[in-house]
Every structure is written in structure tokens, then in C-alpha cells.
PyMOL CGO cylinders between C-alpha atoms (Angstrom):
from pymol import cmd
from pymol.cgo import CYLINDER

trace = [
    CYLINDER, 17.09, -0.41, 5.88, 14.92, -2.43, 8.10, 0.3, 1, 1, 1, 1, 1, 1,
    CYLINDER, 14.92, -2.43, 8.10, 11.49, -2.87, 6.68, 0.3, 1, 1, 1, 1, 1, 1,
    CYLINDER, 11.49, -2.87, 6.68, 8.24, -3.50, 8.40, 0.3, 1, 1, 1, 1, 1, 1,
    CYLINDER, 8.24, -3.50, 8.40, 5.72, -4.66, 5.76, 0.3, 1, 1, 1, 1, 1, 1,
    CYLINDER, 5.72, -4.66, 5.76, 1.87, -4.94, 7.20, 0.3, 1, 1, 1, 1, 1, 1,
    CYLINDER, 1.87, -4.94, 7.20, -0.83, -6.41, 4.96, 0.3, 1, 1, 1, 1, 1, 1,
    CYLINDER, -0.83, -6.41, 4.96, -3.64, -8.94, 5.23, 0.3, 1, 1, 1, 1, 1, 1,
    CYLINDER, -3.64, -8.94, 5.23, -3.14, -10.17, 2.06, 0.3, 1, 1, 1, 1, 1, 1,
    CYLINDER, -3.14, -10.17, 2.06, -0.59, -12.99, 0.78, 0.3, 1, 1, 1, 1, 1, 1,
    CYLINDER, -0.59, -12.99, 0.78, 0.48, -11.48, -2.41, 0.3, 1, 1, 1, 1, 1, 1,
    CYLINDER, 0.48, -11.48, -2.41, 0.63, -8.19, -1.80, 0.3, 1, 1, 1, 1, 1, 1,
    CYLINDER, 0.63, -8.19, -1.80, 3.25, -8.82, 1.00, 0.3, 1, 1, 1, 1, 1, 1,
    CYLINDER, 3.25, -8.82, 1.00, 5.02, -10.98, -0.80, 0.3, 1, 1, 1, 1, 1, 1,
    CYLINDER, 5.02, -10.98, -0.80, 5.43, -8.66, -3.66, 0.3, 1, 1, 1, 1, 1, 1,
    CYLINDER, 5.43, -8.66, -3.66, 6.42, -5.83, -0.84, 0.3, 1, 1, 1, 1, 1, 1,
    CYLINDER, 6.42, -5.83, -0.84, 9.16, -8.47, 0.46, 0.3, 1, 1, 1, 1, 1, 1,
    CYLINDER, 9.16, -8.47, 0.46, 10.43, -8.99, -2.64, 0.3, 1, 1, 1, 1, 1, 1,
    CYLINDER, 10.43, -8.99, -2.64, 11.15, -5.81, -3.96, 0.3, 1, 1, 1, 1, 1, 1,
    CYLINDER, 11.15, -5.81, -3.96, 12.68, -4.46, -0.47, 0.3, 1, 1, 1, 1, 1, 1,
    CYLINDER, 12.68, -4.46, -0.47, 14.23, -7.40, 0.71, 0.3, 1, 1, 1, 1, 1, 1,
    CYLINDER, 14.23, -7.40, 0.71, 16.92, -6.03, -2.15, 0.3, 1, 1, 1, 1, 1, 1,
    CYLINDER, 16.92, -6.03, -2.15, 17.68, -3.24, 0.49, 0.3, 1, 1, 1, 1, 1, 1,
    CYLINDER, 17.68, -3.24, 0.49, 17.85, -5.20, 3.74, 0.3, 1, 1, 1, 1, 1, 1,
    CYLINDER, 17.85, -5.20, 3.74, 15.74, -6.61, 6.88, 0.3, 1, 1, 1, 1, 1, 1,
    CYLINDER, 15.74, -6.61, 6.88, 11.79, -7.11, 6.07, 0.3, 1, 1, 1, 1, 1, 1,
    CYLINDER, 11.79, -7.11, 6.07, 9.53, -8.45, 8.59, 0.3, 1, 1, 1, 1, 1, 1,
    CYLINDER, 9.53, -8.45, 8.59, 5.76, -9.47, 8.04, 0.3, 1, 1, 1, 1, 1, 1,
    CYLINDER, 5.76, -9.47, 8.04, 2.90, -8.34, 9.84, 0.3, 1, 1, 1, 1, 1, 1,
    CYLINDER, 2.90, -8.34, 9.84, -1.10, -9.64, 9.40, 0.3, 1, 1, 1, 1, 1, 1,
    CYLINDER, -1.10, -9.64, 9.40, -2.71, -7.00, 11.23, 0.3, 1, 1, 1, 1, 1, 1,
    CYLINDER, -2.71, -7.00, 11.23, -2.29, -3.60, 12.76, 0.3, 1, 1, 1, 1, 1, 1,
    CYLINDER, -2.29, -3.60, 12.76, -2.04, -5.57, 16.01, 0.3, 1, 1, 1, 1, 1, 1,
    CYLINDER, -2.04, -5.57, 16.01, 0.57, -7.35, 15.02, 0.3, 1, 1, 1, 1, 1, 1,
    CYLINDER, 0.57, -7.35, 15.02, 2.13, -3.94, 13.39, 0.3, 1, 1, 1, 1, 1, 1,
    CYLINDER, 2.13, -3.94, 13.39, 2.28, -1.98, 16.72, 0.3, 1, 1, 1, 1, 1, 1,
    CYLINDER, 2.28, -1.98, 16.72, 3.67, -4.81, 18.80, 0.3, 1, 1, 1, 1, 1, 1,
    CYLINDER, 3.67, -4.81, 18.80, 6.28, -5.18, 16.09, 0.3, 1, 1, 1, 1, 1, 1,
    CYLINDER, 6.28, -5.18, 16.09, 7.13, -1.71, 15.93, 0.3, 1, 1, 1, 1, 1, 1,
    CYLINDER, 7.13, -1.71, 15.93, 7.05, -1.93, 19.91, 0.3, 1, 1, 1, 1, 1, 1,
    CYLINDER, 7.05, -1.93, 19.91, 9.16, -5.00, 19.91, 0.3, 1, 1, 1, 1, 1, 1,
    CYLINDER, 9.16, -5.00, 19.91, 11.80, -3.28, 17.67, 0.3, 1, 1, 1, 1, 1, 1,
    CYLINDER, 11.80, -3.28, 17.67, 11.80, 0.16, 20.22, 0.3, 1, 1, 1, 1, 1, 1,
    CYLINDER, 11.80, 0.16, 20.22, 12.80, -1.71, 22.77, 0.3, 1, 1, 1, 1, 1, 1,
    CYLINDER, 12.80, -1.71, 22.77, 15.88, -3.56, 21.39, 0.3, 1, 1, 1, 1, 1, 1,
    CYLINDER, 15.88, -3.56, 21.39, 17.24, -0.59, 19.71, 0.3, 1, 1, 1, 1, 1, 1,
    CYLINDER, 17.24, -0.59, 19.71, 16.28, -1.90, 16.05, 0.3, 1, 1, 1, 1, 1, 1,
    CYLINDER, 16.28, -1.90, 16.05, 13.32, 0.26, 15.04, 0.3, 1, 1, 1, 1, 1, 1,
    CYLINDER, 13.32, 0.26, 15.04, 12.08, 0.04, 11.97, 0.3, 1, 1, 1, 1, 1, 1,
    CYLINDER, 12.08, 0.04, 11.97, 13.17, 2.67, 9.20, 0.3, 1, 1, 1, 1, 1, 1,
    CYLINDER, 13.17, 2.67, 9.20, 10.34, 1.77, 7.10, 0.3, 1, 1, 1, 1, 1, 1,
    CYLINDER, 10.34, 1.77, 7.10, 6.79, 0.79, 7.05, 0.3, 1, 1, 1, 1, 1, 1,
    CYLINDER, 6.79, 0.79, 7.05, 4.44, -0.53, 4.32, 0.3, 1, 1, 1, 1, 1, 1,
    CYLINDER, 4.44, -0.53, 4.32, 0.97, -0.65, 5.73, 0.3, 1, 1, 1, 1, 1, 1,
    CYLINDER, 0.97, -0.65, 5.73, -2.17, -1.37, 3.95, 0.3, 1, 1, 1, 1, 1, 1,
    CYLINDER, -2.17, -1.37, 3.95, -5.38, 0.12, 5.49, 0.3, 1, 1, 1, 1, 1, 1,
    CYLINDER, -5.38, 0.12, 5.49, -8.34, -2.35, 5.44, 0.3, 1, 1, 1, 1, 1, 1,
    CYLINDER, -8.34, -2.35, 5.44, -7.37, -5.06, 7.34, 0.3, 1, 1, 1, 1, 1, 1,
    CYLINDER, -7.37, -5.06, 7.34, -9.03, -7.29, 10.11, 0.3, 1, 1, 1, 1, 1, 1,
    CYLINDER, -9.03, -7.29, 10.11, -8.75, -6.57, 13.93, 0.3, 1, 1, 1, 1, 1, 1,
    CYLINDER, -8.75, -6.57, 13.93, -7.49, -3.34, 13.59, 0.3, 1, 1, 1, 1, 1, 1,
    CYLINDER, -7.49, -3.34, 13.59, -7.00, -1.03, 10.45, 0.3, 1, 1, 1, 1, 1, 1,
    CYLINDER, -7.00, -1.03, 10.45, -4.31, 0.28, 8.99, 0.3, 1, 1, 1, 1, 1, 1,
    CYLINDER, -4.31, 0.28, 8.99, -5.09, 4.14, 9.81, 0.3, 1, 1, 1, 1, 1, 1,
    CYLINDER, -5.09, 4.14, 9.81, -5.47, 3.13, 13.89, 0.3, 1, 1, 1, 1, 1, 1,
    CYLINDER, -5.47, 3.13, 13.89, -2.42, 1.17, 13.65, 0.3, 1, 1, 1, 1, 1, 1,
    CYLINDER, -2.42, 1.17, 13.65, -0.06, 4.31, 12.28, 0.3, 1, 1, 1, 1, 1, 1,
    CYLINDER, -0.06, 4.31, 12.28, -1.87, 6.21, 14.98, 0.3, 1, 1, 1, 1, 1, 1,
    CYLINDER, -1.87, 6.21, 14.98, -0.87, 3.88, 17.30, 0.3, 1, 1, 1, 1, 1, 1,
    CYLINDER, -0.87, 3.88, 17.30, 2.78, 3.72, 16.11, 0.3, 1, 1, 1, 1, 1, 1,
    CYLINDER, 2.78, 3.72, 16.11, 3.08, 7.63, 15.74, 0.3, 1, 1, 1, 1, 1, 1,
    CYLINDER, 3.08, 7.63, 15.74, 2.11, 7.54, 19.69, 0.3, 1, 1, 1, 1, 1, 1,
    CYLINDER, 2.11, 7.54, 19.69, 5.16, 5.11, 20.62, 0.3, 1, 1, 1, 1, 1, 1,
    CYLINDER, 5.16, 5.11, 20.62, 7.74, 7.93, 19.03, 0.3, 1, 1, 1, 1, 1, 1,
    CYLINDER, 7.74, 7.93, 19.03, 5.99, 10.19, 20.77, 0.3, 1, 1, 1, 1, 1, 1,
    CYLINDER, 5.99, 10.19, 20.77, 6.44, 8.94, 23.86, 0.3, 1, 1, 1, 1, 1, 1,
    CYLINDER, 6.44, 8.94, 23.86, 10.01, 8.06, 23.57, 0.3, 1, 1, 1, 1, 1, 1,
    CYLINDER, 10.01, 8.06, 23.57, 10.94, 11.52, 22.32, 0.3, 1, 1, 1, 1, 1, 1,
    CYLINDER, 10.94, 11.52, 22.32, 11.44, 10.65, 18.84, 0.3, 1, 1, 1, 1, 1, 1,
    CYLINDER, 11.44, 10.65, 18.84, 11.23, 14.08, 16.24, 0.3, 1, 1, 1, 1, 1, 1,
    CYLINDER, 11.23, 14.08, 16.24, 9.33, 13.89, 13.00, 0.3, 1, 1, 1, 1, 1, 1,
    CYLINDER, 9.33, 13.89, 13.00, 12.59, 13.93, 11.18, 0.3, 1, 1, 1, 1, 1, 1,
    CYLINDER, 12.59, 13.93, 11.18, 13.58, 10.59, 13.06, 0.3, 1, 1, 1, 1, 1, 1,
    CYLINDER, 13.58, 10.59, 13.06, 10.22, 8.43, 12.82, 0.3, 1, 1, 1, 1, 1, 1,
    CYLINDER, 10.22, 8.43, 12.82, 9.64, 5.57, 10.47, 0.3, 1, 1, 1, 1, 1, 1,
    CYLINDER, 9.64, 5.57, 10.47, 8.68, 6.79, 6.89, 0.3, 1, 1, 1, 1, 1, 1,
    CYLINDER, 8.68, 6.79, 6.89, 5.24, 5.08, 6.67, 0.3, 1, 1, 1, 1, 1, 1,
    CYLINDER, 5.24, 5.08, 6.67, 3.57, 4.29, 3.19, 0.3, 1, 1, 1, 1, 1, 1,
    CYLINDER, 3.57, 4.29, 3.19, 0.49, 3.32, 3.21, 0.3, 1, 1, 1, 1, 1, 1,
    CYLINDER, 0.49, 3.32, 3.21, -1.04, 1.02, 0.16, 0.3, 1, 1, 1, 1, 1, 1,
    CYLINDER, -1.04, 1.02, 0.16, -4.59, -0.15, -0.67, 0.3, 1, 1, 1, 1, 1, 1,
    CYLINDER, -4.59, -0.15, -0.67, -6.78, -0.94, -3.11, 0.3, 1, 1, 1, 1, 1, 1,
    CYLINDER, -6.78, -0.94, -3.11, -9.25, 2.56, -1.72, 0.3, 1, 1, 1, 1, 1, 1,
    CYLINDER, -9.25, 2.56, -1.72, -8.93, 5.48, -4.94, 0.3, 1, 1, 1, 1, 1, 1,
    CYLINDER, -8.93, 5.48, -4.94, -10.59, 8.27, -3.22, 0.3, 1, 1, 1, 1, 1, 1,
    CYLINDER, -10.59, 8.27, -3.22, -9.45, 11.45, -1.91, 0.3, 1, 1, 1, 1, 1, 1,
    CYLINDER, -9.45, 11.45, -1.91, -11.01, 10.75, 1.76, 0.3, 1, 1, 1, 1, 1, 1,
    CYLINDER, -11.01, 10.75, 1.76, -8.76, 7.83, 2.28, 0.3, 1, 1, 1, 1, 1, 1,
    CYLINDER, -8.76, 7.83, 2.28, -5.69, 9.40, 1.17, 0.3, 1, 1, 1, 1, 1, 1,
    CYLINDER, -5.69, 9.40, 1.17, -6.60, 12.90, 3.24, 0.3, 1, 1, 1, 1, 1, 1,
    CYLINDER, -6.60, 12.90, 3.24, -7.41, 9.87, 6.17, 0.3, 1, 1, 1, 1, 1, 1,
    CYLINDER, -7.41, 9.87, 6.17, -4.26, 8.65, 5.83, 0.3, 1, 1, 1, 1, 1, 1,
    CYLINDER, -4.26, 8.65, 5.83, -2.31, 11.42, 5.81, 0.3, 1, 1, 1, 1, 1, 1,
    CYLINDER, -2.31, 11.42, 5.81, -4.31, 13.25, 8.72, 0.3, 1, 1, 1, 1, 1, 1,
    CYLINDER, -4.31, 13.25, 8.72, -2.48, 9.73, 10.58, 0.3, 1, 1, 1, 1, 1, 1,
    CYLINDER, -2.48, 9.73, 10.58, 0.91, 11.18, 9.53, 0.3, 1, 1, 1, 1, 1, 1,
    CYLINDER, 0.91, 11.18, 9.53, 1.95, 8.52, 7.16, 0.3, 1, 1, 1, 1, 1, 1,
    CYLINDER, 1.95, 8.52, 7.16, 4.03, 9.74, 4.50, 0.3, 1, 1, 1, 1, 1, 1,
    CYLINDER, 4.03, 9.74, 4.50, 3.23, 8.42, 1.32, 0.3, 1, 1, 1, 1, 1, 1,
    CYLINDER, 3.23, 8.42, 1.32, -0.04, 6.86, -0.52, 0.3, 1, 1, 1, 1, 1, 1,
    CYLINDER, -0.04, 6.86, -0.52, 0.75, 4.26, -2.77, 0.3, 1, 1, 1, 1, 1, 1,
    CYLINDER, 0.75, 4.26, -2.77, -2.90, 2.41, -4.52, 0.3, 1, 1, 1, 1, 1, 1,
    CYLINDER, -2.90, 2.41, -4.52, -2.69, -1.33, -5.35, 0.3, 1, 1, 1, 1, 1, 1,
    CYLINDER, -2.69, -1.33, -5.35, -1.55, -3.20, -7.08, 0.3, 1, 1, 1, 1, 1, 1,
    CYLINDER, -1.55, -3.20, -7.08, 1.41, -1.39, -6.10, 0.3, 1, 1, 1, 1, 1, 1,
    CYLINDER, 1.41, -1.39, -6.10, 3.88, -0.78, -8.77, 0.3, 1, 1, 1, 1, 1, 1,
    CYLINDER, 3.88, -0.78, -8.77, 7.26, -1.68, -7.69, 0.3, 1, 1, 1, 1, 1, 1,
    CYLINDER, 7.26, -1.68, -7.69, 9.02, 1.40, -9.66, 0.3, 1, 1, 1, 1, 1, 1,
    CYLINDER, 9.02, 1.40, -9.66, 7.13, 3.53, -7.91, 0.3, 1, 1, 1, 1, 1, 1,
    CYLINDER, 7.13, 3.53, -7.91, 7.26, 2.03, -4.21, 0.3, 1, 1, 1, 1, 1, 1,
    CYLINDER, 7.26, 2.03, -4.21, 10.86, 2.38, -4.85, 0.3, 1, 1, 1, 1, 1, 1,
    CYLINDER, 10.86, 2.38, -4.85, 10.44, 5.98, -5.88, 0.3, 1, 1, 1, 1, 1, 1,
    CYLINDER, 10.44, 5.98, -5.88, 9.22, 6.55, -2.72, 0.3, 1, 1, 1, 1, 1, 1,
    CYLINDER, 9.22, 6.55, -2.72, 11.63, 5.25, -0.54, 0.3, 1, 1, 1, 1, 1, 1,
    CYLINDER, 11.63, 5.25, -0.54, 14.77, 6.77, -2.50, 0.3, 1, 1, 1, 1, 1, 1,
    CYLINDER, 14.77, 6.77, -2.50, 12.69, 9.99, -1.76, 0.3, 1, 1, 1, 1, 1, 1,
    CYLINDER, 12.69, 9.99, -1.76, 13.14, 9.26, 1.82, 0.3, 1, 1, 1, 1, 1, 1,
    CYLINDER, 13.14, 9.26, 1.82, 16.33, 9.06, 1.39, 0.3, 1, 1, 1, 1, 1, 1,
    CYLINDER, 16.33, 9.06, 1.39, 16.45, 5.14, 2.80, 0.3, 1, 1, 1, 1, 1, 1,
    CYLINDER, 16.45, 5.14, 2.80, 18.10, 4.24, -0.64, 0.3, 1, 1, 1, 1, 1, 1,
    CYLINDER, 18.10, 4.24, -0.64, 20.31, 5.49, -3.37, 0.3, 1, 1, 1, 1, 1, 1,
]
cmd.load_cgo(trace, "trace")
């Protein structure tokens, strides 16, 4: 599984590298800048990401516009819904308008931090990106 993990803040990625660097590549992005030209970057050498942990209120450009961004690279190189990246979002936001937000970008999961590593992984065995 090669892991994308997208967060402004120090500890929460390094929490997010820890747990999935257990099931294999994780790379670090800052911003949803950095996120798309990543996910980009990994298109075009034929090692896409399988999965991507991207928190929501960042600097430069938010999480939400990022996935947005990333759902519209698959969608220009053909890629079905049952191929793309499984995309969790995390943040600290609690309401239902964030997590409707989110979705509405096509993410696939809503994790609120702190995240709880159990359950991250509950996710991601969902996916079927781990047994």
C-alpha cells in the first residue's frame, strides 16, 4: 500500500506515518498544493497512490479543493471510481456540514482528530488495502 499522508500539522502526520508505515510506502505532504502535485507526480511514473490521509484546514489550499483537485486527475486519465485512491479525510471540524462537505468532494471516509489509530485502521481494512 502506498500512502499519501497530507496534514499541516507535525504530530498528526507523524502519528499517520507511524501507524501506516506498518503497511508500506508513506509520503508527507504540507499542503493541498503539495498533495495534488504528489498525487500528479505519482500518475505519471505509474506509482499512484492507493491511499490518502488528508486533513481539511490547511494553509494555501484546503483539504476539500485539494481532493477535488485529485478526483479531476483520475478523471482525466480514465480512472473508474472502483480504481481511485481511497481518500480519508481527518480534522479536528465535528459538524455535519464538514463531513456532508467532504463527502460531496468524494472522499471516502471521515475520520475527527485526534485520530484514533484502531479506527484509521478500520478504515483502510474496509477498503480492502489491508488484511
Amino acid at each position: 500500500m502506498k500512502t499519501l499522508i497530507v496534514d499541516d500539522d507535525f504530530a498528526s502526520r507523524l502519528l499517520l506515518q507511524t501507524v501506516l508505515s506498518k503497511y508500506g510506502e508513506c509520503h508527507i505532504a504540507t499542503n493541498g498544493w503539495e498533495a495534488v502535485d504528489a498525487f500528479r507526480r505519482g500518475q505519471e511514473n505509474g506509482s499512484g497512490y492507493d491511499l490518502v490521509c488528508m486533513d481539511i484546514m490547511m494553509p494555501d489550499m484546503d483539504g476539500q479543493s485539494a481532493v477535488r483537485e485529485i478526483r479531476a486527475l483520475e478523471a482525466t486519465r480514465g480512472v473508474g471510481s472502483r480504481d481511485q485512491a481511497k481518500i480519508v479525510m481527518a480534522t479536528a471540524l465535528d459538524d455535519i456540514k464538514s463531513v456532508m462537505a467532504s463527502f460531496n468532494e468524494l472522499c471516502d471516509a471521515y475520520l475527527v482528530k485526534p485520530v484514533d489509530a484502531n479506527q484509521l485502521l478500520g478504515q483502510v481494512q474496509s477498503f480492502g488495502l489491508i488484511s
